[in-house]
MDTraj code that builds the backbone (N, CA, C; nanometers):
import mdtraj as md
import numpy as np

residues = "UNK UNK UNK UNK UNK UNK UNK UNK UNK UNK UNK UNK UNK UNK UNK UNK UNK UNK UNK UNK UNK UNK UNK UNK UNK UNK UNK UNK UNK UNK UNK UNK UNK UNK UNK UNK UNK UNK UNK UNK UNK UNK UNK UNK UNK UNK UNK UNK UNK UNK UNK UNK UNK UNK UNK UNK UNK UNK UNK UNK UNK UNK UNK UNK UNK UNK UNK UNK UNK UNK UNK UNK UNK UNK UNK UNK UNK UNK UNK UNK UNK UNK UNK UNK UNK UNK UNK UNK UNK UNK UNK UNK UNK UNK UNK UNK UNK UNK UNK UNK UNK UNK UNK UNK UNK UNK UNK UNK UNK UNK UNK UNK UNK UNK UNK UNK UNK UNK UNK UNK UNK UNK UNK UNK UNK UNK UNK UNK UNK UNK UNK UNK UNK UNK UNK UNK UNK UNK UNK UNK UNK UNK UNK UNK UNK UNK UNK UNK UNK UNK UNK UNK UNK UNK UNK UNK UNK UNK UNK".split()
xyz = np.array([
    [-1.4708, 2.7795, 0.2920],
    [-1.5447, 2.6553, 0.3003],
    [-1.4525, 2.5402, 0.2617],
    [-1.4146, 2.4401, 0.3862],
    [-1.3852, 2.3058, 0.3167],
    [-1.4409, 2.2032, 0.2628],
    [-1.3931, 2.1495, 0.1356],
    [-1.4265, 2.0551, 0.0493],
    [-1.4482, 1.9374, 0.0849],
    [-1.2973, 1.9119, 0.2042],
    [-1.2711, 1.7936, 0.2227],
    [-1.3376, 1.7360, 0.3599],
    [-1.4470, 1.5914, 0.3271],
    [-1.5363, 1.5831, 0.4182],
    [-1.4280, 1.4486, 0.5291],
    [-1.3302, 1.4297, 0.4640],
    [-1.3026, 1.2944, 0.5813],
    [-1.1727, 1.2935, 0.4995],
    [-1.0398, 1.2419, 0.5945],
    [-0.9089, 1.2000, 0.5623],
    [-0.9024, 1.0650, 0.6200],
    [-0.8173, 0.9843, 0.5532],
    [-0.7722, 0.9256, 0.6703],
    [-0.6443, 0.7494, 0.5922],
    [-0.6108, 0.7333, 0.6951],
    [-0.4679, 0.6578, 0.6092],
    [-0.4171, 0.5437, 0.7452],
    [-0.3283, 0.4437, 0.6786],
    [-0.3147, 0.3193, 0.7509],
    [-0.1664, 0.2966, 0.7044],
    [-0.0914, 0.2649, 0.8598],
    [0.0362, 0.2483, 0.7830],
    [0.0737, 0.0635, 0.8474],
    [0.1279, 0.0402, 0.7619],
    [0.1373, -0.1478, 0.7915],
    [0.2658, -0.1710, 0.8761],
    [0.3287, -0.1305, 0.9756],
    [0.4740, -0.1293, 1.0405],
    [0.5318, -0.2567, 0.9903],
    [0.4341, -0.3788, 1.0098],
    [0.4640, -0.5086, 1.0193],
    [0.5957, -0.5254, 0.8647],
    [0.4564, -0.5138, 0.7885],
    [0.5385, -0.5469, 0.6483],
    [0.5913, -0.4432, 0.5991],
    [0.6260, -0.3297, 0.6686],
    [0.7450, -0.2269, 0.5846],
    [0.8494, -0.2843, 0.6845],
    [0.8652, -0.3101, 0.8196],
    [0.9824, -0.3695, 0.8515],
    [0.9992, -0.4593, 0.7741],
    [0.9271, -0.5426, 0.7504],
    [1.0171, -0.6585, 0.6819],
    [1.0448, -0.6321, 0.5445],
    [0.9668, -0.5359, 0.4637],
    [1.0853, -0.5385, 0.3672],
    [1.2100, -0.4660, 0.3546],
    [1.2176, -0.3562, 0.4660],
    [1.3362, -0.2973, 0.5103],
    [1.4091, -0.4289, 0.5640],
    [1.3964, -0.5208, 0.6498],
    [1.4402, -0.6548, 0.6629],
    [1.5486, -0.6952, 0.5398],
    [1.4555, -0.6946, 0.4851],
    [1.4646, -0.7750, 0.3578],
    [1.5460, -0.7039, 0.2784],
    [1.5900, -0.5954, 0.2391],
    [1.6433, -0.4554, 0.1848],
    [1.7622, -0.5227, 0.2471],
    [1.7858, -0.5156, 0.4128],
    [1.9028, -0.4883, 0.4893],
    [1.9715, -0.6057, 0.4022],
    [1.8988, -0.7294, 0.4397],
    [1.9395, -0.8481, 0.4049],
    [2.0334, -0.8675, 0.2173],
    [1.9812, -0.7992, 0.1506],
    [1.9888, -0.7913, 0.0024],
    [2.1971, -0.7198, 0.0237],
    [2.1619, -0.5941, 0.1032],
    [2.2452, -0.5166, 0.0702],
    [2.3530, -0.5894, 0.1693],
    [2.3683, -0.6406, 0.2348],
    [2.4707, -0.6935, 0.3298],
    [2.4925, -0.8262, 0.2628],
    [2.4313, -0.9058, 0.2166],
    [2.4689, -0.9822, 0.1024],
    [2.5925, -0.9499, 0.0034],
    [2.5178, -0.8401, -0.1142],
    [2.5848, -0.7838, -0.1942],
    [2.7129, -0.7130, -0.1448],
    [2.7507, -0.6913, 0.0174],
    [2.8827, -0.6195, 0.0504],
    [2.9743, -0.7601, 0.1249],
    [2.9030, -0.8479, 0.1322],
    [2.9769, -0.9644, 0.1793],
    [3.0320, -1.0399, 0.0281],
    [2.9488, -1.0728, -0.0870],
    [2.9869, -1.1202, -0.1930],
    [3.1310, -1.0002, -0.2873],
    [3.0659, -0.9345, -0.2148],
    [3.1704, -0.7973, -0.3315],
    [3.3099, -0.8316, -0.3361],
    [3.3857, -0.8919, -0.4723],
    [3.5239, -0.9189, -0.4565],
    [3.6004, -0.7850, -0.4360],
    [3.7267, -0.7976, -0.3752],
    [3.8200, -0.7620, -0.3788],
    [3.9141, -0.7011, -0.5226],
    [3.8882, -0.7543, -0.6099],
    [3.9612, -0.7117, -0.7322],
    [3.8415, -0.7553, -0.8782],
    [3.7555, -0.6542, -0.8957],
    [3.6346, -0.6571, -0.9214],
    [3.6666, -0.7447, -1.0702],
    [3.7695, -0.6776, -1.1312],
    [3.8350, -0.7341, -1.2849],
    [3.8549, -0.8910, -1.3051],
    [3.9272, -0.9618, -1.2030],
    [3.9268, -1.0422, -1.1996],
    [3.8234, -1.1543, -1.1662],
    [3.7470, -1.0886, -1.0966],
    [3.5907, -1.2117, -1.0685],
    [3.4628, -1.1415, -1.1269],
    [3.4556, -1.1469, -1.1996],
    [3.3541, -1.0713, -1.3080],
    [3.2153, -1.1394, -1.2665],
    [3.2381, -1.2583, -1.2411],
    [3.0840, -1.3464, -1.1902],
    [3.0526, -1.2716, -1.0100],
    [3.1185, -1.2306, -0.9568],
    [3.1049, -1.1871, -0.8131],
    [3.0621, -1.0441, -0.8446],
    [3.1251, -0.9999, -0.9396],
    [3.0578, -0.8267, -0.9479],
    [2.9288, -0.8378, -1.0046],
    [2.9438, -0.8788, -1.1079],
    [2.7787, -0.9504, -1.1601],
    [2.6700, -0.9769, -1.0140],
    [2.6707, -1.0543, -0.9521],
    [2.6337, -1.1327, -0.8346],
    [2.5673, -0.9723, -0.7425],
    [2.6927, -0.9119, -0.7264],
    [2.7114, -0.8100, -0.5855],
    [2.6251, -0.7006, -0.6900],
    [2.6246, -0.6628, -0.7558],
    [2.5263, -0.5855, -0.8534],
    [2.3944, -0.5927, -0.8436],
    [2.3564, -0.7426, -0.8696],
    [2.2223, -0.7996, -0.8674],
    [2.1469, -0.7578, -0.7671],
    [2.2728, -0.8193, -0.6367],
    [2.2087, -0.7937, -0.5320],
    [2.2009, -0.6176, -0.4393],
    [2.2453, -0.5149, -0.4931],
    [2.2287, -0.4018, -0.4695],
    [2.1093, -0.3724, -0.5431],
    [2.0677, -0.4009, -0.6400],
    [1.9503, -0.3104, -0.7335],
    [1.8493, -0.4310, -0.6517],
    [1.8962, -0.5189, -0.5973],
    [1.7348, -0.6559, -0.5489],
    [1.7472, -0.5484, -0.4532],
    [1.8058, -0.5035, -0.3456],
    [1.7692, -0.4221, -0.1807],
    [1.7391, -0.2948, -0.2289],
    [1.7341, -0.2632, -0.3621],
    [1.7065, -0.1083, -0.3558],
    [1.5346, -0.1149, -0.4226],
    [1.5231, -0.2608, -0.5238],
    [1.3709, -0.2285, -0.5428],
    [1.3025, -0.2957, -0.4762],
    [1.3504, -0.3709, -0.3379],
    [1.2623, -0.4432, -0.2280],
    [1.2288, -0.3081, -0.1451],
    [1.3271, -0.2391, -0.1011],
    [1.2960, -0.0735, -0.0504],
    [1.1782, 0.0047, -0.0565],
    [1.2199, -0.0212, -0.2154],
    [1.0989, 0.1297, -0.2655],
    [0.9836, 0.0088, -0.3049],
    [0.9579, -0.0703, -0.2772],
    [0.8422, -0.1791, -0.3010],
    [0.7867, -0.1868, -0.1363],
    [0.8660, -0.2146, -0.0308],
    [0.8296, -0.1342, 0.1189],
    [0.7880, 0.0358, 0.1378],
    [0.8125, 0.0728, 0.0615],
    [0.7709, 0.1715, 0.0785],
    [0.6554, 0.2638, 0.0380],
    [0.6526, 0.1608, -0.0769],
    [0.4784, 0.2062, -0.1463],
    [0.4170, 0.1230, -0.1369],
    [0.4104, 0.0052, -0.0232],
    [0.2750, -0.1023, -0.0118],
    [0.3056, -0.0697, 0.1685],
    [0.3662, -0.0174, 0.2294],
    [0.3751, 0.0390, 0.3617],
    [0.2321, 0.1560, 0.3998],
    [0.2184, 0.2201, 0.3411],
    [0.1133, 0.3011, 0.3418],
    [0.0233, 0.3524, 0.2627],
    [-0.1061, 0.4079, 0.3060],
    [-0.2378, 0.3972, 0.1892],
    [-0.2566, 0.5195, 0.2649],
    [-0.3245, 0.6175, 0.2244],
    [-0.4320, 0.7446, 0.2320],
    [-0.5192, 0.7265, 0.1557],
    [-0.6540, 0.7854, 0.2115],
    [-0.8075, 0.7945, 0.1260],
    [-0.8522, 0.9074, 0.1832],
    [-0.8904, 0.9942, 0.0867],
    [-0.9537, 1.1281, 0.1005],
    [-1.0950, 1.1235, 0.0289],
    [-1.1728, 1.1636, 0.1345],
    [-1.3360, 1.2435, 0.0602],
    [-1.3682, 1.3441, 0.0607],
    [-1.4203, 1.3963, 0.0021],
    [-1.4318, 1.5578, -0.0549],
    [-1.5717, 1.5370, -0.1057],
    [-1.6418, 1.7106, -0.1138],
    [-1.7449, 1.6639, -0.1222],
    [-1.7851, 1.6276, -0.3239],
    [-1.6760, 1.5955, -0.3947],
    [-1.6568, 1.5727, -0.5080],
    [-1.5967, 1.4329, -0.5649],
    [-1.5080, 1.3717, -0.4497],
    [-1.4765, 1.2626, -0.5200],
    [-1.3898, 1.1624, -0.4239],
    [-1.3284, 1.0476, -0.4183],
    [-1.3365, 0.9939, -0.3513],
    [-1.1428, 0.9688, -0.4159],
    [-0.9990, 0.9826, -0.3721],
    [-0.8870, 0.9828, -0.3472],
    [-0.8388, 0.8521, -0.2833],
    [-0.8073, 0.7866, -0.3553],
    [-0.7151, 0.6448, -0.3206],
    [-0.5534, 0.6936, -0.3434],
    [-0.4675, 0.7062, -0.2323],
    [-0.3138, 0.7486, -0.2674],
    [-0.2576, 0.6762, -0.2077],
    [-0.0950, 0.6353, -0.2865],
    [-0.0097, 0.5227, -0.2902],
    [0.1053, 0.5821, -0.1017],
    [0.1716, 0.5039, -0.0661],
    [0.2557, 0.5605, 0.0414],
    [0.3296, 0.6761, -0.0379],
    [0.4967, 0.6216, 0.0018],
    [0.5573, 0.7251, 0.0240],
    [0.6301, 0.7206, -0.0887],
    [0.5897, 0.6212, -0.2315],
    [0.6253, 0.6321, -0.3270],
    [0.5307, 0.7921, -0.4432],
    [0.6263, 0.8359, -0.5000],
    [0.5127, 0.9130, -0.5908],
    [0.4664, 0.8975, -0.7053],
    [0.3354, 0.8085, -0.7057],
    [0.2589, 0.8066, -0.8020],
    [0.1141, 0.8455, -0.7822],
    [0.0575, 0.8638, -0.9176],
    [-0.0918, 0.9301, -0.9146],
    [-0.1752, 0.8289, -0.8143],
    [-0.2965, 0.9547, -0.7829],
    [-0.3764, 0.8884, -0.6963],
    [-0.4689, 0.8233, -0.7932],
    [-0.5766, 0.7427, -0.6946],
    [-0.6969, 0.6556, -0.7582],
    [-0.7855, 0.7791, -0.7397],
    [-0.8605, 0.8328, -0.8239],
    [-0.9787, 0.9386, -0.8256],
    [-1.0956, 0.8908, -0.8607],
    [-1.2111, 0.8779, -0.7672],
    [-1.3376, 0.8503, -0.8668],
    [-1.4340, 0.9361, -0.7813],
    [-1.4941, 0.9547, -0.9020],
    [-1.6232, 1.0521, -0.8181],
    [-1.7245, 0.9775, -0.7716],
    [-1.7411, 1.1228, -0.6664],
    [-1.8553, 1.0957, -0.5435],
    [-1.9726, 1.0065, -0.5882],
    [-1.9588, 1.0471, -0.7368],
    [-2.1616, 1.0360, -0.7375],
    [-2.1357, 0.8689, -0.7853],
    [-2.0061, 0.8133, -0.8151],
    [-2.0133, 0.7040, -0.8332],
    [-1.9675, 0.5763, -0.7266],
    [-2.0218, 0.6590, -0.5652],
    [-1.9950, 0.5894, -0.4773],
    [-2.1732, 0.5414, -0.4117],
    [-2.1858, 0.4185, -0.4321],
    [-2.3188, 0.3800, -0.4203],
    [-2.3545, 0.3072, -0.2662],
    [-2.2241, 0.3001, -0.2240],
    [-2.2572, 0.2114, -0.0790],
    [-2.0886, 0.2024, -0.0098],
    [-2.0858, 0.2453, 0.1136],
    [-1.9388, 0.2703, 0.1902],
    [-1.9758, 0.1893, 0.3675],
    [-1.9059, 0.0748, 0.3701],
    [-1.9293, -0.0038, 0.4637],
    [-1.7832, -0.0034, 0.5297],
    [-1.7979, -0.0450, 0.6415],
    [-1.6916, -0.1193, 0.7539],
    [-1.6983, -0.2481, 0.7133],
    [-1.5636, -0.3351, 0.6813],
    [-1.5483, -0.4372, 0.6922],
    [-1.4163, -0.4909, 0.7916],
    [-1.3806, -0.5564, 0.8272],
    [-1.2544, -0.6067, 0.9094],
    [-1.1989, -0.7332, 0.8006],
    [-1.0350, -0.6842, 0.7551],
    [-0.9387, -0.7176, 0.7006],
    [-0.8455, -0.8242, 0.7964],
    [-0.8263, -0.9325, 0.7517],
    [-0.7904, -1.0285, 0.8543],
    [-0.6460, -1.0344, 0.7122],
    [-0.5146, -1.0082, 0.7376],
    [-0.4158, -1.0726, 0.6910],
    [-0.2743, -1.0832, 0.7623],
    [-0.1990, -1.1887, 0.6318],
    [-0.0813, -1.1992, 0.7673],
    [0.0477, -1.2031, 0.6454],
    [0.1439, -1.2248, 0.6522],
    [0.2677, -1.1744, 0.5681],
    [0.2622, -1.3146, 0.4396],
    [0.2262, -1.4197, 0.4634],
    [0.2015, -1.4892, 0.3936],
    [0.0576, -1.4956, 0.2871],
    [-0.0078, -1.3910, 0.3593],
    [-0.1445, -1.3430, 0.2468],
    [-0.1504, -1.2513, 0.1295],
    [-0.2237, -1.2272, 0.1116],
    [-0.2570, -1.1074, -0.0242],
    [-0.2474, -0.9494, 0.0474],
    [-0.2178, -0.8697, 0.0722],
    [-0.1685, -0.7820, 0.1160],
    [-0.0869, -0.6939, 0.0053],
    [-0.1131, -0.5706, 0.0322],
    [-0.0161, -0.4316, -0.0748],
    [-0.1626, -0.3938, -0.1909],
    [-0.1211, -0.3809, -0.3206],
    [-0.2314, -0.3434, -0.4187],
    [-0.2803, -0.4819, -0.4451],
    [-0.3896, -0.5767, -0.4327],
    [-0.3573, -0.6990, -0.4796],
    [-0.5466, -0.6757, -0.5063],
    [-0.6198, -0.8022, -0.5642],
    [-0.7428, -0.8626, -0.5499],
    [-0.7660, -0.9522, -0.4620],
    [-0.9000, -0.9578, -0.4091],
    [-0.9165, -1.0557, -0.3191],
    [-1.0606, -1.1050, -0.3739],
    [-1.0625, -1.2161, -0.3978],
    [-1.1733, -1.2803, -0.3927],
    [-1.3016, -1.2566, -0.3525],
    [-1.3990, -1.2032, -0.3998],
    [-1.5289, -1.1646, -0.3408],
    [-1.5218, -1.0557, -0.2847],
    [-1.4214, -0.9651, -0.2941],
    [-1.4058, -0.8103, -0.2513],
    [-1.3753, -0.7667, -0.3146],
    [-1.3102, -0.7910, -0.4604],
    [-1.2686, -0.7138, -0.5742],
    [-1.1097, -0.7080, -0.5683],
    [-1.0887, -0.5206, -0.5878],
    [-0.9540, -0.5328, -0.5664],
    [-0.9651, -0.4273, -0.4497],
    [-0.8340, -0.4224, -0.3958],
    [-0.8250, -0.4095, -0.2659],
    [-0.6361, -0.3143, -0.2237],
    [-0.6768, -0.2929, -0.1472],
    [-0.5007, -0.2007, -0.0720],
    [-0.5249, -0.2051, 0.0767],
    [-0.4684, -0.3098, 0.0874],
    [-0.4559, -0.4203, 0.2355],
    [-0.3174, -0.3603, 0.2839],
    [-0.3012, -0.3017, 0.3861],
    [-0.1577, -0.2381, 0.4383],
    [-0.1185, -0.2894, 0.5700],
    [-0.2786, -0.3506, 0.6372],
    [-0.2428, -0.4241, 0.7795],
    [-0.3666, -0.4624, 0.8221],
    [-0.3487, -0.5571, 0.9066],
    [-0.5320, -0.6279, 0.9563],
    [-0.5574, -0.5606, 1.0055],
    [-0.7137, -0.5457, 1.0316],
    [-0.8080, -0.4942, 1.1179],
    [-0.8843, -0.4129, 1.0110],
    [-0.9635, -0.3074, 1.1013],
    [-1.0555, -0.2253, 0.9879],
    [-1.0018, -0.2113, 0.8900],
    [-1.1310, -0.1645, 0.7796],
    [-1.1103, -0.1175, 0.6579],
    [-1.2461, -0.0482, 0.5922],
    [-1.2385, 0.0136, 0.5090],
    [-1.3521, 0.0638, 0.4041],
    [-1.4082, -0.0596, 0.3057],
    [-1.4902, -0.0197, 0.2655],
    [-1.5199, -0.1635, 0.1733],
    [-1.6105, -0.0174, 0.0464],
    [-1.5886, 0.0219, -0.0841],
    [-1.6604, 0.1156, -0.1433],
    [-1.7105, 0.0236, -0.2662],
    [-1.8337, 0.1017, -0.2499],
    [-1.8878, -0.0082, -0.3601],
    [-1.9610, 0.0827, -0.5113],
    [-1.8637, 0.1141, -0.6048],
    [-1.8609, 0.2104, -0.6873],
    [-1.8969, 0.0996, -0.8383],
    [-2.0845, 0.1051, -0.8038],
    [-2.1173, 0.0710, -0.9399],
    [-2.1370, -0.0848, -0.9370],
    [-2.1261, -0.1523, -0.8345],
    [-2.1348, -0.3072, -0.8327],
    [-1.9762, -0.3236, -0.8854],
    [-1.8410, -0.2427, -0.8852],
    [-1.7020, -0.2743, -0.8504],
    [-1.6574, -0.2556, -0.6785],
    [-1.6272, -0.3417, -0.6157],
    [-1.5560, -0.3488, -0.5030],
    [-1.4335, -0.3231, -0.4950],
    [-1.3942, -0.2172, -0.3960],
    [-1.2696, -0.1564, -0.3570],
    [-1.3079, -0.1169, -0.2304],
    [-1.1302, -0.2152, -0.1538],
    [-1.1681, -0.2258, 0.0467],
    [-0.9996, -0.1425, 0.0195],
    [-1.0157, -0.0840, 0.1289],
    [-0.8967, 0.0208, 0.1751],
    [-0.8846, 0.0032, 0.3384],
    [-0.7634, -0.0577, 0.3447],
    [-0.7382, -0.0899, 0.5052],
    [-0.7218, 0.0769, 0.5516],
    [-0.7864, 0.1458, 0.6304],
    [-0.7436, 0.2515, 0.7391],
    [-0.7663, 0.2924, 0.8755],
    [-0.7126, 0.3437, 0.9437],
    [-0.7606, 0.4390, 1.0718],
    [-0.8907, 0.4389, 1.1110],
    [-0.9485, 0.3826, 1.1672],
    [-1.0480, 0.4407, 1.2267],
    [-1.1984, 0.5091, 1.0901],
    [-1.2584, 0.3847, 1.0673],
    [-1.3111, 0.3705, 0.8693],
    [-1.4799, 0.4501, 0.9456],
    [-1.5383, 0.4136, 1.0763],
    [-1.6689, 0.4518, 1.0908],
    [-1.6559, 0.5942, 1.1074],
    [-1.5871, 0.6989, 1.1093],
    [-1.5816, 0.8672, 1.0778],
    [-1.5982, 0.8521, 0.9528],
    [-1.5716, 0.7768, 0.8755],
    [-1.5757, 0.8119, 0.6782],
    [-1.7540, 0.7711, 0.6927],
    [-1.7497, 0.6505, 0.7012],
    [-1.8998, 0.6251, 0.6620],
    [-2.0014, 0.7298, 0.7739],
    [-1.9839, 0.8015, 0.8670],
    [-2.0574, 0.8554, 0.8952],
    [-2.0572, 1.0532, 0.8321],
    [-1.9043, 1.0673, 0.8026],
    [-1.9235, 1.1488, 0.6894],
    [-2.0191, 1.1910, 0.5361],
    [-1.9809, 1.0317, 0.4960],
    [-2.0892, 1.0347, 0.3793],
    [-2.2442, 1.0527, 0.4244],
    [-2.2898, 0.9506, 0.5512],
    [-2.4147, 1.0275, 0.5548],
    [-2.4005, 1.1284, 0.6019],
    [-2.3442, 1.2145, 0.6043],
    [-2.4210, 1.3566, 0.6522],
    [-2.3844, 1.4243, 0.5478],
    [-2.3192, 1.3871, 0.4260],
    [-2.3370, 1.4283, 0.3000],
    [-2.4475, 1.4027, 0.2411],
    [-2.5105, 1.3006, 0.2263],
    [-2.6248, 1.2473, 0.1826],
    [-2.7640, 1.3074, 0.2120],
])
top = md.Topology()
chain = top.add_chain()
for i, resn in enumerate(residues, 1):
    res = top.add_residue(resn, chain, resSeq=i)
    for name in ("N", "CA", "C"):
        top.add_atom(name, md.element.get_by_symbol(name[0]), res)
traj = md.Trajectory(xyz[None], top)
């Protein structure tokens, strides 16, 4: 018997290119600044340093606001980060009181990645268009994914 009543996950191309963009940009910097005789320009190694550890945590910052997974089970409800590894968001089922479709309108200059949004709570925005909207307890949490009306029609037929 499976547990698990619905998968499903959203990946943002837009804004993981650009912070791979942005990565490229950091690290081609830091190999254009890089002196020649590191001893002698101590402010340029400093500099070319900075800018290797800026493209390596713009990277792994693309890489864990690049993608979201949400899993339901018939026990609890799985919020997981991309392709960084950290713990998931876990809350149980019984403290899911209402699971709607909403449509996520953002653009690279918006609130987007783990952030809050105003009158939706907090939120993991990975790219416009659909999303989940869960409403656990009168707290709001919207999860941009795939194709969100298979989840809400999951739960009712849990219900």
């Amino acid at each position: 018997m499976s547990f698990l009543l619905w998968s499903g996950r959203a990946v943002g191309y837009r804004r993981a290119g650009a912070g791979v963009a942005l990565a490229g940009g950091c690290f081609v910097a830091g190999y254009l600044v890089a002196p020649g005789d590191a001893f002698s320009h101590p402010k340029r190694l400093v500099l070319t340093v900075l800018l290797m550890l800026a493209g390596v945590a713009v990277l792994g910052w693309a890489a864990a606001m690049g993608h979201v997974g949400v899993q339901i089970s018939m026990y609890n409800v799985r919020i997981r980060h991309g392709l960084v590894p950290m713990p998931p968001i876990a809350v149980p089922l019984r403290m899911v009181q209402d699971l709607r479709v909403v449509d996520v309108q953002s653009s690279l200059g918006q609130r987007w990645g783990w952030t809050w949004v105003p009158g939706r709570g907090r939120a993991v925005i990975v790219r416009s268009g659909p999303a989940l909207m869960f409403d656990f307890g009168g707290r709001q949490f919207t999860v941009s994914v795939d194709e969100p009306e298979e989840a809400v029609a999951a739960l009712k037929r849990l219900r």
